[in-house]
C-alpha positions as CSV (number, residue, x, y, z in Angstrom):
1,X,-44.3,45.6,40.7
2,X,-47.5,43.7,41.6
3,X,-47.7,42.8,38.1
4,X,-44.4,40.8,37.7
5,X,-45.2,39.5,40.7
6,X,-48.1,38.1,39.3
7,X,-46.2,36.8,36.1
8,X,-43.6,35.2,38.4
9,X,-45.9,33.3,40.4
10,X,-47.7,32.0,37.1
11,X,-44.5,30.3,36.0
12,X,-43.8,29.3,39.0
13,X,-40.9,31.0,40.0
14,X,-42.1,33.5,42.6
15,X,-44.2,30.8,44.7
16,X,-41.9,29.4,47.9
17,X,-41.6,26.3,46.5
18,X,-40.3,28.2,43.1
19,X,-38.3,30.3,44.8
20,X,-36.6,27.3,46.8
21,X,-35.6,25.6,43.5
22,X,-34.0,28.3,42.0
23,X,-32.0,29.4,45.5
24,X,-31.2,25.4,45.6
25,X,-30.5,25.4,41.8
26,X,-28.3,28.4,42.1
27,X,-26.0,27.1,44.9
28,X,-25.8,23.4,43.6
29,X,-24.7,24.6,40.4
30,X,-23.7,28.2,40.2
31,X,-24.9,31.3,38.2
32,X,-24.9,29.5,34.9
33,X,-27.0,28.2,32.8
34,X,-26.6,24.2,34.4
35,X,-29.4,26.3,37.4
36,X,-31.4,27.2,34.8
37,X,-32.0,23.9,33.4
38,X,-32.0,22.5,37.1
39,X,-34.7,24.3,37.8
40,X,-36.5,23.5,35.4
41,X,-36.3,19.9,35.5
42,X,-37.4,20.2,39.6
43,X,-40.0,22.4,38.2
44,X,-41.5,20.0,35.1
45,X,-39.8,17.3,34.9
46,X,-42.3,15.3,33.2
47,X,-42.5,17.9,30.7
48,X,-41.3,17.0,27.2
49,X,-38.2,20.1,26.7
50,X,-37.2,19.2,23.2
51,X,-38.6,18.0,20.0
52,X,-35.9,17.6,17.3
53,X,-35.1,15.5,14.2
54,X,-33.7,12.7,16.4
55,X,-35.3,12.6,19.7
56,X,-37.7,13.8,21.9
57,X,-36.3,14.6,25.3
58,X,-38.1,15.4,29.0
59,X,-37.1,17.9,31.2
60,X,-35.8,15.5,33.9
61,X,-33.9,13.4,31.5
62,X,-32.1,16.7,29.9
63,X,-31.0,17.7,33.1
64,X,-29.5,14.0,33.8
65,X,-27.9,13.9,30.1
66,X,-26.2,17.5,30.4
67,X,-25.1,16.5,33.7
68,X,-23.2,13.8,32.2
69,X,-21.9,15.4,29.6
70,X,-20.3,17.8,31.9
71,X,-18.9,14.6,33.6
72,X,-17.5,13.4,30.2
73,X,-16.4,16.9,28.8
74,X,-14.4,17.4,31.9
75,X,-12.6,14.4,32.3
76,X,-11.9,13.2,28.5
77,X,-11.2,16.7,27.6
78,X,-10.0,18.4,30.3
79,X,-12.8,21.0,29.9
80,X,-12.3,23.5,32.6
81,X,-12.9,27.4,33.6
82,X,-10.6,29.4,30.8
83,X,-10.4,26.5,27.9
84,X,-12.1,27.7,24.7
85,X,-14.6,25.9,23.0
86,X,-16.2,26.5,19.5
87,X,-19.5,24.8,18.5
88,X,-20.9,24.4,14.9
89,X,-24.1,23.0,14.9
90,X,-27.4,24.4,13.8
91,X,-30.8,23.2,16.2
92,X,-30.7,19.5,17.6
93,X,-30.6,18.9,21.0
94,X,-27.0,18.1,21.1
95,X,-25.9,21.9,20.9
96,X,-28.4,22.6,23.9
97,X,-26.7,19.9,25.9
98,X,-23.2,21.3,24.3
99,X,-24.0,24.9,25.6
100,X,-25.7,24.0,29.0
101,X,-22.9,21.6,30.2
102,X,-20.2,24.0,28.5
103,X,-21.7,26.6,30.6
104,X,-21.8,24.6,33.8
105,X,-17.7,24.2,33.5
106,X,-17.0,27.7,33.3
107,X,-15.5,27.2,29.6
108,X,-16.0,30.5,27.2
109,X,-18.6,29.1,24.2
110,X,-18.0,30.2,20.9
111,X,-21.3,29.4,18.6
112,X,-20.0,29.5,15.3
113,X,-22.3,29.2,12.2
114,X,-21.8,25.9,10.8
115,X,-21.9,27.3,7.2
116,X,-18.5,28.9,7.6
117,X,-16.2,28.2,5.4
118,X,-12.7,26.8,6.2
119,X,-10.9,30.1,5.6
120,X,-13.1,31.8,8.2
121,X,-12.7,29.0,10.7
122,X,-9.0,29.2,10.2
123,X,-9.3,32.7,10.8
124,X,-11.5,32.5,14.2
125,X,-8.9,29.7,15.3
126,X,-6.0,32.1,15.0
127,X,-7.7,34.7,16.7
128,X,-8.8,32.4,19.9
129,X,-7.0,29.1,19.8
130,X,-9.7,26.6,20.3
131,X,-9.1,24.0,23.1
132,X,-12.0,21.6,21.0
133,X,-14.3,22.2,18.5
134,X,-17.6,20.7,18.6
135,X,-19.4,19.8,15.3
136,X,-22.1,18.6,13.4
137,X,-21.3,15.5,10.8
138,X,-22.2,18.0,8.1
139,X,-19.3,19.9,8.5
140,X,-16.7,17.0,9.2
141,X,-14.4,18.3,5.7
142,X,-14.5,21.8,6.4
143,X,-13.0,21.2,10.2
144,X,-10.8,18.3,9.2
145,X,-9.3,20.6,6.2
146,X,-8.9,23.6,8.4
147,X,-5.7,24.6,10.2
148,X,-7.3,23.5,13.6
149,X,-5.0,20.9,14.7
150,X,-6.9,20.2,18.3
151,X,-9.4,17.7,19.7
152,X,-12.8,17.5,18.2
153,X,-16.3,15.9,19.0
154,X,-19.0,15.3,16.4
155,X,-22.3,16.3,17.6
156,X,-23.9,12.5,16.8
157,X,-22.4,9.7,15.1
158,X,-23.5,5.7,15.9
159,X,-19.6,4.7,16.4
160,X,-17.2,8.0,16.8
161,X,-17.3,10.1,20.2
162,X,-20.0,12.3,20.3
163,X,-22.3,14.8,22.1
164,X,-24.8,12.2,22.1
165,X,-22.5,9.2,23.2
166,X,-21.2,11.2,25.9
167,X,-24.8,12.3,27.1
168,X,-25.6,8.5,27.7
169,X,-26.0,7.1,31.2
170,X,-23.6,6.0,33.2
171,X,-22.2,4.8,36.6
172,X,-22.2,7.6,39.0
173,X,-19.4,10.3,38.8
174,X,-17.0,10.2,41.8
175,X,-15.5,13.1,40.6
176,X,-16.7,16.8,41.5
177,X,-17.0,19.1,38.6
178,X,-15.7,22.6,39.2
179,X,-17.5,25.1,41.8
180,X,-18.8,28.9,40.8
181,X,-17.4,28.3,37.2
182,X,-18.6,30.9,34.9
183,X,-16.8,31.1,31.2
184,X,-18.5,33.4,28.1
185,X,-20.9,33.1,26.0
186,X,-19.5,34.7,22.6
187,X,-22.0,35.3,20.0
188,X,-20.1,36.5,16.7
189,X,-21.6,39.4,14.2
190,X,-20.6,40.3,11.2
191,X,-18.2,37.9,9.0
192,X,-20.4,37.7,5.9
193,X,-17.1,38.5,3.5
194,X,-15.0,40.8,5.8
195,X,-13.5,39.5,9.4
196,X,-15.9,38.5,12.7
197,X,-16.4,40.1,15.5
198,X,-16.7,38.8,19.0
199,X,-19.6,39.3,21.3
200,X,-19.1,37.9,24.8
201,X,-21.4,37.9,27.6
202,X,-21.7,36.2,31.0
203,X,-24.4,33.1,31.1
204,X,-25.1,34.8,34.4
205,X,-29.2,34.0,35.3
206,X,-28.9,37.9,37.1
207,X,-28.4,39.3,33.1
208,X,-31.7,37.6,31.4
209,X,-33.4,38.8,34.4
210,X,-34.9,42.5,32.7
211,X,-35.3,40.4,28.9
212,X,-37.1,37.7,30.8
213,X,-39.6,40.4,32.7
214,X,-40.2,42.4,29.3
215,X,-41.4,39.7,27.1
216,X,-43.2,37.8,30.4
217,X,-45.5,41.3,31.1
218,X,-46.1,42.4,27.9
219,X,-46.1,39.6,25.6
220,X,-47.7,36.7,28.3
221,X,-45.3,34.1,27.1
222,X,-46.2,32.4,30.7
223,X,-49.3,31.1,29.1
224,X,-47.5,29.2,26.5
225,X,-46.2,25.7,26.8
226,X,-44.5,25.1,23.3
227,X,-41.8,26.9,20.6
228,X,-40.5,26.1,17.3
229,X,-37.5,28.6,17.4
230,X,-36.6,28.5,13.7
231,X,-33.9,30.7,14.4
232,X,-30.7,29.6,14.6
233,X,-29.5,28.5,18.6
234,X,-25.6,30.4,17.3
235,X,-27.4,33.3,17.1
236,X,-28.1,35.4,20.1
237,X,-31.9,35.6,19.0
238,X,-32.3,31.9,19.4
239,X,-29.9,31.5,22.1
240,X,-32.5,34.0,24.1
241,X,-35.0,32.1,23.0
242,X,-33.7,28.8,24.1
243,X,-33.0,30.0,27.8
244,X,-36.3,31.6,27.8
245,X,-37.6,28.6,26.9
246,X,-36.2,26.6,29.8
247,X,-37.4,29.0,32.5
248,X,-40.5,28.6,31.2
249,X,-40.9,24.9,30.9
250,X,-41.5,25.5,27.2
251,X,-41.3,22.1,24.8
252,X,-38.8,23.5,22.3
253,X,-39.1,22.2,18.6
254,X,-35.8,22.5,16.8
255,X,-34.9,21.5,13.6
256,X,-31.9,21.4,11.3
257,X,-33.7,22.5,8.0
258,X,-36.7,24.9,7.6
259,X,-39.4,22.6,5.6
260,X,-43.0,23.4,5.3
261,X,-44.0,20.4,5.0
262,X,-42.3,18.9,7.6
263,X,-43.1,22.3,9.9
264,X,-46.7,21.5,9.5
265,X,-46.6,18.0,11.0
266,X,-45.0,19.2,13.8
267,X,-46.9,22.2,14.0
268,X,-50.0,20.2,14.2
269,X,-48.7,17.2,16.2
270,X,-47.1,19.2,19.2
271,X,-49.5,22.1,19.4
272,X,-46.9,24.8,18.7
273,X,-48.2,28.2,20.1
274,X,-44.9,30.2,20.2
275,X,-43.3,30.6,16.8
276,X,-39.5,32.3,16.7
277,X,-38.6,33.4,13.0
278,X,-36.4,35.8,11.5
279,X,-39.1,38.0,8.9
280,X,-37.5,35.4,5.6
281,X,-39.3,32.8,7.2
282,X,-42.5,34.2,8.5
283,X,-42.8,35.4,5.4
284,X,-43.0,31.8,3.9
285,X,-44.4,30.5,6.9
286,X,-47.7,33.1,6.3
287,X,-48.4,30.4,3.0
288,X,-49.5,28.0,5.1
289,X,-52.8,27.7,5.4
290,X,-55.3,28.3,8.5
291,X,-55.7,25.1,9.6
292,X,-51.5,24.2,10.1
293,X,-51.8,27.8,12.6
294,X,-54.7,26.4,14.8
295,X,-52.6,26.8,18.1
296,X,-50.3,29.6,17.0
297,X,-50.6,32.2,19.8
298,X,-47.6,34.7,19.6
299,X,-45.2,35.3,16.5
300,X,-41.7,36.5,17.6
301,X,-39.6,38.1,15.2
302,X,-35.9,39.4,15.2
303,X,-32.9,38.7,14.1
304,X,-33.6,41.1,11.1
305,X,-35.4,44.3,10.3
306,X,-39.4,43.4,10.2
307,X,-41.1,45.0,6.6
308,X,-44.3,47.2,7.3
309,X,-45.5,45.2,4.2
310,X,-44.8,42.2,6.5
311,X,-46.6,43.4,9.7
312,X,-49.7,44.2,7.5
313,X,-49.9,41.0,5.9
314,X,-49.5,39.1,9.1
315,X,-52.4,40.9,10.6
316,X,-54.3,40.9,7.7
317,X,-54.2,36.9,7.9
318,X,-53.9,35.9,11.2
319,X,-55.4,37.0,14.5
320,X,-52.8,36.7,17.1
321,X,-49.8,38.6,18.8
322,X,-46.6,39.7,16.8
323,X,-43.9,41.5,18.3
324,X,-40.7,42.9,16.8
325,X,-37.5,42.4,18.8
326,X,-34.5,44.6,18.2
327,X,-31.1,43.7,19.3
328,X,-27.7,42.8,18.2
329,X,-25.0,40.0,19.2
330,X,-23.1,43.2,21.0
331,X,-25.8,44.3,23.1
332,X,-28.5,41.6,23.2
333,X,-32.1,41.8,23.3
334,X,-32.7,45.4,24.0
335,X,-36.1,46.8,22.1
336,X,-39.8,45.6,21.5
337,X,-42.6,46.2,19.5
338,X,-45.4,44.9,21.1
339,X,-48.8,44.0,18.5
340,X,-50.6,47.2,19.7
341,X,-47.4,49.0,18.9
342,X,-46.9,47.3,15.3
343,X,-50.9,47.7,14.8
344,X,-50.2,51.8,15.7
345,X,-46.7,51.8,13.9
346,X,-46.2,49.0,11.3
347,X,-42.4,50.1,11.0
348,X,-41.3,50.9,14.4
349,X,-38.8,48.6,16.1
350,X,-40.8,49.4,19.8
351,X,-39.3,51.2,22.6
352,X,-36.3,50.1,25.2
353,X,-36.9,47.7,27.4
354,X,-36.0,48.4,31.3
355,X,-32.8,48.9,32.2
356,X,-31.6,49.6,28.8
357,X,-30.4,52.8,27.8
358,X,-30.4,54.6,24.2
359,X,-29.0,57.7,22.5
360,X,-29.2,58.4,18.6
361,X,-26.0,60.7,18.1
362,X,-24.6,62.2,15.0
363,X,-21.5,62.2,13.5
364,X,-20.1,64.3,15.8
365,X,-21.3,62.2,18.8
366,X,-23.7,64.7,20.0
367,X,-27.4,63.9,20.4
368,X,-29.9,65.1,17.7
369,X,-33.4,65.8,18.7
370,X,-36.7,63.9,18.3
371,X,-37.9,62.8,14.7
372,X,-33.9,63.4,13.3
373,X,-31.9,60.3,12.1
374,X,-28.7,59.1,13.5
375,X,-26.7,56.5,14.5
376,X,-28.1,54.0,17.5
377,X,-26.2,53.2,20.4
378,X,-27.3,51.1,23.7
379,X,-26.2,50.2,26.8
380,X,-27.2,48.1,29.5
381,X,-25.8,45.5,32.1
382,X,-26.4,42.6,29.8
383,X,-24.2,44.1,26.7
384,X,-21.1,42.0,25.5
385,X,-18.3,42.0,27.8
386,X,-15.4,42.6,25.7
387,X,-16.6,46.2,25.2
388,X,-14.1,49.2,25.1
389,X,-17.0,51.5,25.7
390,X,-19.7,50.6,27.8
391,X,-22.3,52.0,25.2
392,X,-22.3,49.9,22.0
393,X,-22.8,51.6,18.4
394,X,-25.2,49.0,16.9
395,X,-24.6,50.4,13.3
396,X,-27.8,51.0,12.7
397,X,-29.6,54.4,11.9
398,X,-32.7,55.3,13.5
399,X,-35.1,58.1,15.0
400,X,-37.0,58.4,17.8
401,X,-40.8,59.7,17.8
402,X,-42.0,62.2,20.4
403,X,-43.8,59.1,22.3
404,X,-40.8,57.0,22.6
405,X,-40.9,54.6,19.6
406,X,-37.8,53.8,18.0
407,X,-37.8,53.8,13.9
408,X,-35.1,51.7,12.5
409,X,-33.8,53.5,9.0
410,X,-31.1,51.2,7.7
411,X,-27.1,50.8,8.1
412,X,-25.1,53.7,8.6
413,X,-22.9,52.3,6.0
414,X,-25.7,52.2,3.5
415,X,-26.4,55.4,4.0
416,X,-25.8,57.2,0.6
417,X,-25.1,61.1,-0.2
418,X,-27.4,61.4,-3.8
419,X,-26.8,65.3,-4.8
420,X,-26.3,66.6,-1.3
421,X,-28.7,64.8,0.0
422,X,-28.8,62.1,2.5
423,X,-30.9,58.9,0.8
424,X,-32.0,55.7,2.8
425,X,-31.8,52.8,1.1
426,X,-34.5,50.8,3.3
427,X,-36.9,53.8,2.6
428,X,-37.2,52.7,-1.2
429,X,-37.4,49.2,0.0
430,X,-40.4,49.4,1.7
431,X,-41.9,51.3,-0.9
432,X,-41.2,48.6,-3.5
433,X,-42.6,46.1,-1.2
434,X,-45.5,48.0,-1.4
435,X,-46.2,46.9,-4.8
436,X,-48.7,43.9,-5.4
437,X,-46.9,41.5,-7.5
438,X,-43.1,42.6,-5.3
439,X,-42.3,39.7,-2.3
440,X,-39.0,41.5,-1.3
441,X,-37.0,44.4,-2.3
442,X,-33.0,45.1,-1.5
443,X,-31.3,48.5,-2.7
444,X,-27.7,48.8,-2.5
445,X,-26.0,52.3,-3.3
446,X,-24.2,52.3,-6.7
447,X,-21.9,55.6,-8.3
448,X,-23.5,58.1,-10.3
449,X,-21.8,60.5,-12.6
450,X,-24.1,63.0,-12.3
451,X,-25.1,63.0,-8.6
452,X,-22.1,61.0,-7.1
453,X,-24.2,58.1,-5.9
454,X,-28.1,56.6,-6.5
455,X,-29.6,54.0,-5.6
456,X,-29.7,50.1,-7.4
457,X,-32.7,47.8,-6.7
458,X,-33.1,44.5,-6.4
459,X,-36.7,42.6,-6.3
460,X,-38.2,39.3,-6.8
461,X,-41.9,38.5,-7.2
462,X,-44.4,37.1,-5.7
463,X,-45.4,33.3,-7.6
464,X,-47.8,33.6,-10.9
465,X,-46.6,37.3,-10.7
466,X,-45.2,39.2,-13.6
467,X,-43.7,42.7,-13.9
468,X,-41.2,44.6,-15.9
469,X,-38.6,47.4,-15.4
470,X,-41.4,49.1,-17.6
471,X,-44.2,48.5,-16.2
472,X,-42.7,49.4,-12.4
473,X,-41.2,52.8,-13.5
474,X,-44.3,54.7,-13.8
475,X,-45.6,53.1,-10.5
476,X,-42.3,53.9,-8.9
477,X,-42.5,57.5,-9.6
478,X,-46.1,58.0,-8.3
479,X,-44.4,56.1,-5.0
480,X,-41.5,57.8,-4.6
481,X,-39.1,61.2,-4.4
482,X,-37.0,62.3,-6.3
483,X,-34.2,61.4,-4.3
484,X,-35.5,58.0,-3.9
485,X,-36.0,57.2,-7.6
486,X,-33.3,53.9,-8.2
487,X,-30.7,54.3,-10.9
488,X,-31.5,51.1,-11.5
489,X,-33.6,48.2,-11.1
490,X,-32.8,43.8,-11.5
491,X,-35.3,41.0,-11.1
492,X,-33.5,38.3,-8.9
493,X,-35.4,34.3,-8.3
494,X,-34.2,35.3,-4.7
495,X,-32.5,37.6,-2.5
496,X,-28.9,36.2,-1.3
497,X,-29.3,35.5,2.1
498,X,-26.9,35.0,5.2
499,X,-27.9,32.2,7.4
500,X,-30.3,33.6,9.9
501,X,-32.2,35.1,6.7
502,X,-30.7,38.5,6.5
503,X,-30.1,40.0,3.1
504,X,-26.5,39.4,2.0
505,X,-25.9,43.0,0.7
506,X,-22.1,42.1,0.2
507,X,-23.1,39.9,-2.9
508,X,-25.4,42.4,-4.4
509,X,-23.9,44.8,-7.2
């Protein structure tokens, strides 16, 4: 108790001037995210808040900017509590200002990837009937081609109505934007090749309460005054880390592409000391050299499952924290792997966070005991909202040891049955990536006549590195089971990737 105490009153928020922000914040402009980012422009408002490809933004102004795009969105768009809104953009400060003022109206947000195709937005447009549909210039043909027949805004353009435009000052509003409006934040999962799935959740500031405390005691994120969250804002791991980001004061770098070269100017320039990747990109992050990580504090990675391969090597090269989050768009941020845990257990996913509860059940829903695999599920106040069962099933397999670390063994839809026996896919992976000259590893379950189903891998080398099928056999079979031995084995230039730097499975065959 006297410990979060502490951690509040470093960031401000549990001193009487704090706490008479966020009370005023709160009543001004509701339990949304608009209090949020108007406490922390009373809090730092000389503080820069973002860093994109465009602009550079303080605190004080992005409170003022948001604020009028509210104003705009509400009166030239009739945005209101109920109306649906669907946002394609990847990391500018334009979807922030999108979100936050989308937020403060009480409209439901739908953050759609902007890669989508036009068959898939079709698809999400049937399902929820968009009121407008907010996008980047990138994507103009794909929205303009679609079947969506409603208003749209472009997230910046010089002559055509946009997020930006609408952001600008003006003369002050007369009038009054709506009071206690609270839409949804919908996050969707899946959608890859097969149909999306909706993950709604309240903006409430009461619901990123236990999140906020976990990674404030254990990871000290208080300390830290910039972030380059890499990972997409549509996704609910950057959208945390976005919010998070505000409460803190943090100087968010976004940016639209993920470019080394450009990275380590800005690394280097703006003193980043919190870094937010998906494992794809740490991993080519970890090629820069020492110099462009001279202020790099504290590595978060989620979005994906983190390689032991990849824990070791980070450590190896780098003296700082790491810590593995574990969620999903359904039920949030819910599990961490702090470094002393990854440094103990290089392939555990952490424990639960407080207030979130876990079972690992089998097929017959009933629990299975410690150190046996079966399939996840979580629960806790912040879950999506459009939940039939209050405990979600994340999909995922996994065990739990006898001291309360969670051990994250695949998809239980990858799972395959090899003569009888039950064979884990990721199991083999992280043996391959054991290998020297092997940068990543994907297996995939193919038919067997003999045993009903192996395994199929899938690996790509490190650069300068060669290796054969012949060559990797014998070191495969001192590595491995029997069970685990792949059926077969295909050298790729890359793993197909979805675009928060998940393997694509789906394309692999």
């Amino acid at each position: 108790m006297f410990k979060t105490l502490g951690k509040l009153y470093e960031v401000n928020l549990a001193t009487p001037m704090g706490l008479a922000r966020l009370g005023l914040s709160l009543s001004q402009s509701g339990s949304n995210l608009m209090a949020v980012l108007q406490f922390a422009a009373r809090t730092y408002p000389e503080r820069t808040a973002i860093v994109d490809d465009k602009e550079t933004i303080l605190y004080k102004d992005l409170y003022t900017q948001t604020m009028q795009l509210a104003f705009g969105l509400h009166q030239q768009y009739a945005i209101e509590s109920g109306k649906k809104v669907g946002i394609l953009c990847k990391n500018n400060a334009a979807i922030v200002k999108a979100i936050v003022a989308l937020s403060r109206l009480g409209a439901d947000v739908y953050l759609l990837n902007p890669d989508m195709t036009k068959a898939q937005l079709d698809q999400l447009n049937e399902q929820h009937t968009f009121d407008l549909v907010i996008h980047d210039l990138a994507v103009w043909k794909t929205v303009q081609t679609s079947d969506y027949e409603g208003k749209t805004l472009l997230s910046y353009h010089l002559t055509f109505p946009s997020i930006d435009s609408l952001s600008k000052p003006k003369k002050a509003q007369t009038v009054a934007l709506p009071k206690d409006a609270q839409g949804n934040l919908v996050v969707l999962s899946g959608g890859t090749t097969g149909k999306f799935k909706s993950a709604a959740r309240k903006p409430s500031v009461s619901n990123f309460l236990n999140p906020f405390f976990a990674l404030l005691k254990q990871l000290h994120l208080g300390q830290y005054k910039s972030v380059y969250i890499a990972t997409p804002v549509f996704h609910g791991f950057g959208l945390a880390s976005m919010i998070m980001s505000m409460v803190l004061g943090s100087k968010m770098l976004l940016l639209e592409r993920f470019d080394l070269a450009q990275i380590t100017r800005y690394f280097l320039k703006h003193k980043i000391e919190v870094v937010v990747v998906v494992p794809a990109l740490l991993r080519r992050l970890l090629q820069l050299q020492k110099l462009e990580w001279l202020y790099i504090r504290c590595v978060l990675c989620g979005g994906a499952p983190l390689p032991p391969d990849l824990v070791k090597q980070t450590f190896q090269q780098y003296q700082y924290d790491l810590a593995n989050l574990y969620g999903s768009s359904e039920a949030g941020f819910s599990i961490m792997a702090t470094t002393d845990d990854l440094k103990k257990y290089p392939n555990t996913i952490g424990k639960a966070i407080k207030g979130v509860s876990t079972k690992v059940i089998n097929q017959q829903q009933q629990p299975v005991p410690t150190g046996t695999i079966g399939q996840l599920h979580l629960k806790s106040k912040w879950s999506m909202q459009n939940a039939v069962d209050t405990w979600i099933h994340t999909g995922d397999l996994a065990y739990q040891n006898e001291e309360g670390f969670f051990f994250h063994c695949g998809r239980s839809d990858e799972m395959i049955v090899s003569g009888g026996e039950n064979v884990y896919p990721i199991e083999l992976e992280q043996i391959l990536q054991q290998h020297p000259a092997i940068a990543t590893a994907a297996v995939i379950g193919i038919p067997d006549p003999q045993f009903g189903q192996g395994l199929k891998a899938f690996v790509t080398l490190y650069p300068n590195q060669t290796l054969t099928i012949e060559q990797l056999k014998p070191w495969l079979k001192e590595h491995t089971a029997r069970h685990q031995f792949p059926k077969a084995i295909e050298f790729l230039d890359e793993l197909p990737r979805t675009s928060i730097g998940k393997v694509n499975k789906k394309v692999l065959s």
